[in-house]
C-alpha positions in Angstrom: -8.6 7.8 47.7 -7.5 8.0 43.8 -9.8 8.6 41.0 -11.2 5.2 40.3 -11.2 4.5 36.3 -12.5 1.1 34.9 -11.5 -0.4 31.8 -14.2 -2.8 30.3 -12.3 -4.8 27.2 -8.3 -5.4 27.0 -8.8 -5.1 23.5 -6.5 -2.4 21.0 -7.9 0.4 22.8 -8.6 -0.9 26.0 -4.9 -1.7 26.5 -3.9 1.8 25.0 -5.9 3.2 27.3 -4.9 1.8 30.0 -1.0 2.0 29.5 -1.3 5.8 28.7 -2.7 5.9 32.4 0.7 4.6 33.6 2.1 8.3 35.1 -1.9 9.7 36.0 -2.9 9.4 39.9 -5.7 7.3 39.5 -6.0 3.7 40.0 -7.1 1.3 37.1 -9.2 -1.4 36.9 -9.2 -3.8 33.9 -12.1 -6.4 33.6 -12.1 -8.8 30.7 -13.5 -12.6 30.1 -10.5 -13.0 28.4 -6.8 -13.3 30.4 -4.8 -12.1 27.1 -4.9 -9.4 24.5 -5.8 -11.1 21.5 -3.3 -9.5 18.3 -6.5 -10.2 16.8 -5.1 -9.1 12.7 -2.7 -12.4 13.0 -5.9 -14.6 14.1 -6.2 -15.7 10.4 -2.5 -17.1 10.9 -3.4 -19.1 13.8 -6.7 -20.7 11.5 -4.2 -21.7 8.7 -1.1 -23.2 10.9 1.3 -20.5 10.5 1.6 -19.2 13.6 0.5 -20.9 16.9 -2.2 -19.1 19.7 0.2 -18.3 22.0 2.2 -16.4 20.0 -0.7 -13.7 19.0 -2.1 -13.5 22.6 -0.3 -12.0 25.4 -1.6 -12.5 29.2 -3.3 -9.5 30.7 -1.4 -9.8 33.6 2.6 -10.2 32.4 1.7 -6.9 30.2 0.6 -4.6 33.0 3.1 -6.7 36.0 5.2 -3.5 36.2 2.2 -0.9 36.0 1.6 -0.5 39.4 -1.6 1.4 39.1 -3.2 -2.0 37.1 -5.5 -4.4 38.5 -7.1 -6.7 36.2 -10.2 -8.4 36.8 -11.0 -12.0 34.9 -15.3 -11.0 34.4 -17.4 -10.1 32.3 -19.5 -6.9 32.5 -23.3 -7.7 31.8 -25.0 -4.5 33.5 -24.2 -0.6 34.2 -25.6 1.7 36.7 -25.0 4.9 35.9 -26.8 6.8 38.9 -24.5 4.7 41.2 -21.6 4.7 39.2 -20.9 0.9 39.1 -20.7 -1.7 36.4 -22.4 -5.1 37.5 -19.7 -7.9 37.0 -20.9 -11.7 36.1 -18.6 -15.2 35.5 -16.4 -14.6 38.3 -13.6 -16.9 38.3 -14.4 -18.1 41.7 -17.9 -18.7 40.9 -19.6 -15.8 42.0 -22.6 -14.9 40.0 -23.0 -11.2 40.1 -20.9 -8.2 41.6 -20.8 -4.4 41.1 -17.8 -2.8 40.6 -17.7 1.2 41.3 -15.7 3.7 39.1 -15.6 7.4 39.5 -14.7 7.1 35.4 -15.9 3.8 33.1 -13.9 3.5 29.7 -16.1 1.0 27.4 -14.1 -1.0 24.9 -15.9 -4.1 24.5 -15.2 -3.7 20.3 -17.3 -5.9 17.8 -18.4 -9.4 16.4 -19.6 -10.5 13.4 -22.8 -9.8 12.5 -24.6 -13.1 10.5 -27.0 -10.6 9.2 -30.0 -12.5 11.3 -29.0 -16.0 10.6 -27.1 -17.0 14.0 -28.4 -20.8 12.9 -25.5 -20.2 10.3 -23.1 -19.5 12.9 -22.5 -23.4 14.0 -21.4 -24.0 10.2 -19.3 -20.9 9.5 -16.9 -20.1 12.1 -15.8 -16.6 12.5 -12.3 -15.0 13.5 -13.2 -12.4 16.1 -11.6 -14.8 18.6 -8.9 -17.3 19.5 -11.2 -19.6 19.8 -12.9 -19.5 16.5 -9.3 -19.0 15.3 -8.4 -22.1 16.7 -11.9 -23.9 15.5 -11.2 -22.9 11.8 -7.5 -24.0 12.3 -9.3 -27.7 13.2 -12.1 -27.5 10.8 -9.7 -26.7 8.0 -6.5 -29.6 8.7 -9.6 -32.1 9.4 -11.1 -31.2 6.0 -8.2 -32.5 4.4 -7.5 -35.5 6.7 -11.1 -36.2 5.8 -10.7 -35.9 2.4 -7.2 -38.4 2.9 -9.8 -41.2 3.5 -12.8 -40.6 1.6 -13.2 -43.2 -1.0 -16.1 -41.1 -3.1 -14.9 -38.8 -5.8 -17.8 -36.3 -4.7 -17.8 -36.3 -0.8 -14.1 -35.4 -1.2 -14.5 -32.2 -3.5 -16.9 -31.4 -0.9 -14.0 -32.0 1.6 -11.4 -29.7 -0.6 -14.1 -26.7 -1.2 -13.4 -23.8 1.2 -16.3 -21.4 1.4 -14.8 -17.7 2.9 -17.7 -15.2 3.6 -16.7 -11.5 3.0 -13.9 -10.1 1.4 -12.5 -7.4 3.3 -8.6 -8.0 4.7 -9.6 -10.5 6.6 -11.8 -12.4 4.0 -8.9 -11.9 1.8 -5.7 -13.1 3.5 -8.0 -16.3 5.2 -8.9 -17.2 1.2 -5.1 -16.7 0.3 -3.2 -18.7 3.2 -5.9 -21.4 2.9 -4.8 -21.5 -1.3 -1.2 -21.5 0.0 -1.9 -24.1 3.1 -3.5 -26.6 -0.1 -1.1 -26.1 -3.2 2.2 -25.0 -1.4 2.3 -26.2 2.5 0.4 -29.7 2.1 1.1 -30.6 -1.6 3.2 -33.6 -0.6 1.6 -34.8 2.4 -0.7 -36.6 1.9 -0.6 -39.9 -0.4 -4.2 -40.6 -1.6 -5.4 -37.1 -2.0 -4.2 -33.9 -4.3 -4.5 -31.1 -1.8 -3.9 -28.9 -5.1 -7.3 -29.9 -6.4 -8.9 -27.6 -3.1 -11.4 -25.3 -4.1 -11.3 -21.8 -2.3 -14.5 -19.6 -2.9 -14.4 -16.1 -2.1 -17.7 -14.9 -2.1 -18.2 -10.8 -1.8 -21.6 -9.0 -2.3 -19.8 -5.8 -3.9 -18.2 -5.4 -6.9 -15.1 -5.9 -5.9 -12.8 -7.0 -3.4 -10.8 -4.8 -0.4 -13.5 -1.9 -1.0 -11.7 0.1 1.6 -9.1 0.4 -1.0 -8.3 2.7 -4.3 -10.2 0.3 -7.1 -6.3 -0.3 -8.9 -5.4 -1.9 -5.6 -8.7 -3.9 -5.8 -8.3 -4.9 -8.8 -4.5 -6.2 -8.1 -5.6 -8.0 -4.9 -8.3 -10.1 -7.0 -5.8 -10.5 -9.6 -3.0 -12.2 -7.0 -5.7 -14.0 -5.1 -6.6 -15.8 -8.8 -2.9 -16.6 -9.6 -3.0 -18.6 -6.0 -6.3 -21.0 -7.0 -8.9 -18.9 -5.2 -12.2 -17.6 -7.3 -13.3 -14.5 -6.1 -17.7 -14.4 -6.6 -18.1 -10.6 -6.3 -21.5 -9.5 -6.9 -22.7 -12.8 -5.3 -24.5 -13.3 -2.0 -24.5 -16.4 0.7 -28.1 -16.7 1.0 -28.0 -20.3 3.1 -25.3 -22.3 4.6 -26.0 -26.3 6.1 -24.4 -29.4 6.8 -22.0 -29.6 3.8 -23.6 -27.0 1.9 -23.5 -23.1 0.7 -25.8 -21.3 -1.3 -24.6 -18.6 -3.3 -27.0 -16.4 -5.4 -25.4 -14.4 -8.7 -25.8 -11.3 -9.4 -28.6 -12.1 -11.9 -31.0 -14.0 -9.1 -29.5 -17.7 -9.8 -28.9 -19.9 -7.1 -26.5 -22.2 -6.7 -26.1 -24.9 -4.1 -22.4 -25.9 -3.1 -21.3 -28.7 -1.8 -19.0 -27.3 0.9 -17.7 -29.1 4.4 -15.7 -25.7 5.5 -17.0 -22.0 5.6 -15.3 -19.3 7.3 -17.2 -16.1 7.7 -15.8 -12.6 7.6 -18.7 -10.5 6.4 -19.9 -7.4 8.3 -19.8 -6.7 12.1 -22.2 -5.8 15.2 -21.1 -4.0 18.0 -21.0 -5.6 21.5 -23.9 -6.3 23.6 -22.2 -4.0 26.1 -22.8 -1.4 23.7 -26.8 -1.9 23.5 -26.7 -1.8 27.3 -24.7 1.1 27.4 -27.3 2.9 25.6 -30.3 1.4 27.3 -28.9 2.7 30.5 -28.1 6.6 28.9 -31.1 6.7 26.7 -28.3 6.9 23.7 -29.3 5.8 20.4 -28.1 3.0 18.5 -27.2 1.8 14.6 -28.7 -0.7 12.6 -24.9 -2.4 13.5 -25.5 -1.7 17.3 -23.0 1.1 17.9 -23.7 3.7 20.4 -23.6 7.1 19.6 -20.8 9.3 21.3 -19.9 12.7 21.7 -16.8 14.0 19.8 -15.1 13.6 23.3 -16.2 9.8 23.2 -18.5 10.4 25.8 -22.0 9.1 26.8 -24.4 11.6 26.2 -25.2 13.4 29.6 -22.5 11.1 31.2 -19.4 12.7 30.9 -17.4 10.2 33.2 -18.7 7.6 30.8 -16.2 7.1 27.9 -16.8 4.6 25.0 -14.4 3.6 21.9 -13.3 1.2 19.4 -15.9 -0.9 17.3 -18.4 -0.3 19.5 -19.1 3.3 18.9 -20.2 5.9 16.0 -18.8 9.3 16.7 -22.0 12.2 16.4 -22.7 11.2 12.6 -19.3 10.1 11.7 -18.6 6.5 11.4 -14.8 5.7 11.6 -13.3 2.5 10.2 -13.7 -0.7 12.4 -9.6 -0.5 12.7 -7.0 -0.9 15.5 -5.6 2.3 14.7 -8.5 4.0 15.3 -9.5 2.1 19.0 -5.4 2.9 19.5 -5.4 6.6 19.0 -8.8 6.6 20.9 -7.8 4.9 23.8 -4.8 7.4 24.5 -7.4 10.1 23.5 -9.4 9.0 26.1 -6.5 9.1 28.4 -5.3 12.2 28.3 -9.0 13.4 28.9 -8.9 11.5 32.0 -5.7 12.8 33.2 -5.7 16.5 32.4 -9.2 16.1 34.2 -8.0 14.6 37.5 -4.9 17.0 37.1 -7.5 19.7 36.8 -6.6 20.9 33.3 -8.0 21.9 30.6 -9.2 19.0 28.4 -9.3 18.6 24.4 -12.8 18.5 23.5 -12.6 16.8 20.2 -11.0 13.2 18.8 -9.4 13.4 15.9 -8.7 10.7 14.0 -5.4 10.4 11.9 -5.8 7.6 9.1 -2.5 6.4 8.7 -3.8 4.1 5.8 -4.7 0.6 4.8 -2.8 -2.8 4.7 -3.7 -6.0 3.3 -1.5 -9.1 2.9 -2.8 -12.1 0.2 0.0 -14.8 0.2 3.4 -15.4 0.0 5.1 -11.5 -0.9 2.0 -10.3 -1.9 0.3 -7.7 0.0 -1.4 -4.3 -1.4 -0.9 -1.3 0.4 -2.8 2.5 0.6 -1.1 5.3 2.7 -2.2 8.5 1.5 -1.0 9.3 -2.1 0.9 6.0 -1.7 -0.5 2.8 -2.8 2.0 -0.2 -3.4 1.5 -3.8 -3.9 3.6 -6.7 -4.1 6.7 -7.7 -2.5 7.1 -4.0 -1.3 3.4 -4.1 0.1 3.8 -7.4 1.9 7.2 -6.4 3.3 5.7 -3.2 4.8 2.9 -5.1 5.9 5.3 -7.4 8.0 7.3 -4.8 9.9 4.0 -2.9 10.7 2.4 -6.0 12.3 6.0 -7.0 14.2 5.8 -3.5 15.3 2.6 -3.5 16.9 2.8 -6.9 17.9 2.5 -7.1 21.6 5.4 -8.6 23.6 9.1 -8.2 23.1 9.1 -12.1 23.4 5.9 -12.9 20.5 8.0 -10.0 18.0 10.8 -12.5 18.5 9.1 -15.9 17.9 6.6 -14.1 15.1 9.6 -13.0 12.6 11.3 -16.2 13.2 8.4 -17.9 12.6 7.6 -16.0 9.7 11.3 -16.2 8.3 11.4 -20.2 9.0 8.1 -20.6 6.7 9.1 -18.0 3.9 12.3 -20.3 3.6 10.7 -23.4 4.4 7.5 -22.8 3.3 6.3 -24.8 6.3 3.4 -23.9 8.6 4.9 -24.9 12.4 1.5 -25.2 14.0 -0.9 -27.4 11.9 -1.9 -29.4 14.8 -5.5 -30.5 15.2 -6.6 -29.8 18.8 -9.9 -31.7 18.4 -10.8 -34.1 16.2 -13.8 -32.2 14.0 -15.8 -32.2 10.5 -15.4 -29.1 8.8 -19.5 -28.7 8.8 -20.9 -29.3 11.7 -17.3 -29.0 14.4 -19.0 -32.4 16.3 -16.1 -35.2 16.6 -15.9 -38.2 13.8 -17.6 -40.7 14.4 -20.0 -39.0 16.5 
């Protein structure tokens, strides 16, 4: 019988993994809840109407239909033995509860969510983009924020309507504040006959000092600088310290609180690992960070399990903590292959990951991007163009490269947004119908 490897995630380095395994004898099992891979740095496009769901997700199945040594498995892994080598499956797709599923290697890619800092009660009110469907749950709150604000007759209630709260500003805080600026002064201006969408309100609110801190403080400083020229006001230094019905609290730097009346928040501010991760290291004895990673070895193995690998999001490597990237769950994942290979093959195996940075990207409207690779840093029209081929490039899906750049070259002569459909009829505060 082949060497049995399992694959829990189909995320960035699940899927890497997994395709690197293409020539190895072994047979491969993928289980995820999810039937696509989600291209999950284009989820703010599907939130803002420029791009539509199914042209950032790709099913499971059509990538791996001519990888003969694929099976993929619709589940979702809730346990792990690791004496008996199996994982314990749940939310079958033909209803069965529970199932184990044996492996003579497990590769854990499960990734990361975002962490509401121990306030999951805000989590109902601020949305988060770690999935299609928040993606496509911002994309509704948003449009319905300004349809609401299209029929509100008091002058109050509709600022509340056009005042967009985005949590965090990292990439994705940043480009979701920028194309929701764009969306309501460029897109919609027009549109609508009883309201100004140019009056919107887009708060940016950051507890550093800055925005993008990943990046050189001159490219910082040019991000903040662009995302002002587009209408949004970055709060750095300030801190979210409650969000409800229709409002956000924001507290300064100096202590002060205030209390804004906001129907839409989007959050983008820190992340947790899985809980696949926790069980991972209740199983192994492993330890865990205050974000919920499990510690690996420098081979991205389970302490004392060696047939257990782990990567992406999920995982701190000894004492190192690499960026929460898809580069870095990519160049795992084939790490992790090759292991598995030149072990079945009965090779020698490399012994240590190295990551290679190959630098940081982040886009802010309409040809303007900032970009760090090395000694380079750009920003700009340059910036934003690189930023485009790289994400067409790692797009998955000869057909979603296709419908992406036209898409993208349709709105930057247009500018239109092809996909601002409304998919259920919601309030940008609670998500619960009108009228309900």
């Amino acid at each position: 019988m082949a060497h049995r490897v399992v694959v829990v995630g189909g995320g960035f380095g699940g899927l890497q993994a997994v395709r690197a395994l293409r020539q190895a004898p072994v047979d491969v099992t993928l289980v995820d809840r999810q039937n696509f891979h989600l291209f999950q740095p284009l989820a703010y496009q599907v939130a803002t109407g420029a791009l539509s769901a199914t042209e950032v997700a790709a099913p499971l199945r059509a990538i791996f239909k001519r990888q003969r040594n694929v099976r993929v498995v619709l589940a979702e892994a809730t346990g792990i033995d690791l004496e008996r080598h199996e994982v314990l499956l749940s939310a079958l797709p033909n209803g069965d509860e529970q199932r184990p599923l044996p492996y003579d290697t497990l590769v854990a890619a499960t990734g990361s969510r975002y962490s509401y800092f121990g306030h999951d009660d805000w989590r109902p009110y601020a949305p988060e983009l770690k999935s299609l469907e928040g993606a496509l749950d911002i994309r509704d709150r948003i449009l319905g924020a300004f349809e609401a604000a299209e029929v509100e007759r008091d002058d109050a209630a509709r600022q509340a309507w056009l005042t967009f709260v985005v949590v965090g500003a990292g990439p994705t805080g940043v480009e979701m504040a920028g194309q929701i600026a764009e969306l309501a002064r460029d897109t919609l201006s027009g549109d609508f006959r009883h309201v100004d969408t140019r009056r919107a309100r887009v708060l940016l609110v950051e507890t550093a000092d800055r925005v993008l801190t990943a990046f050189a403080p001159s490219l910082s400083a040019r991000a903040q600088r662009s995302l002002e020229s587009l209408g949004v006001t970055p709060l750095v230094g300030h801190t979210v310290v409650a969000i409800g019905p229709g409002t956000v609290s924001i507290k300064d730097g100096a202590g002060a609180v205030e209390d804004v009346p906001a129907r839409t928040v989007v959050w983008a501010a820190g992340v947790t690992a899985s809980s696949f991760a926790g069980r991972l290291a209740q199983a192994a004895g492993a330890e865990l960070d205050r974000a919920g990673r499990v510690t690996v070895t420098p081979q991205l193995t389970l302490p004392g399990h060696p047939e257990v690998f782990a990567l992406g999001d999920m995982v701190r490597v000894g004492d190192t903590l690499l960026p929460g990237v898809a580069p870095v769950a990519m160049q795992e994942g084939r790490f992790v292959a090759r292991v598995i290979a030149d072990r079945v093959a009965g090779r020698p195996a490399p012994q240590t990951f190295h990551y290679r940075d190959k630098g940081n990207l982040a886009t802010i409207g309409r040809s303007r991007a900032v970009a760090e690779i090395g000694p380079l840093k750009a920003s700009g029209f340059p910036a934003w163009a690189l930023w485009l081929g790289v994400h067409i490039v790692y797009l998955i899906g000869f057909q979603n490269r296709l419908l992406v750049l036209l898409r993208w070259t349709g709105s930057f002569l247009t500018h239109g947004r092809g996909a601002r459909v409304i998919g259920r009829r919601a309030t940008g505060a609670s998500g619960r119908p009108a009228g309900t």
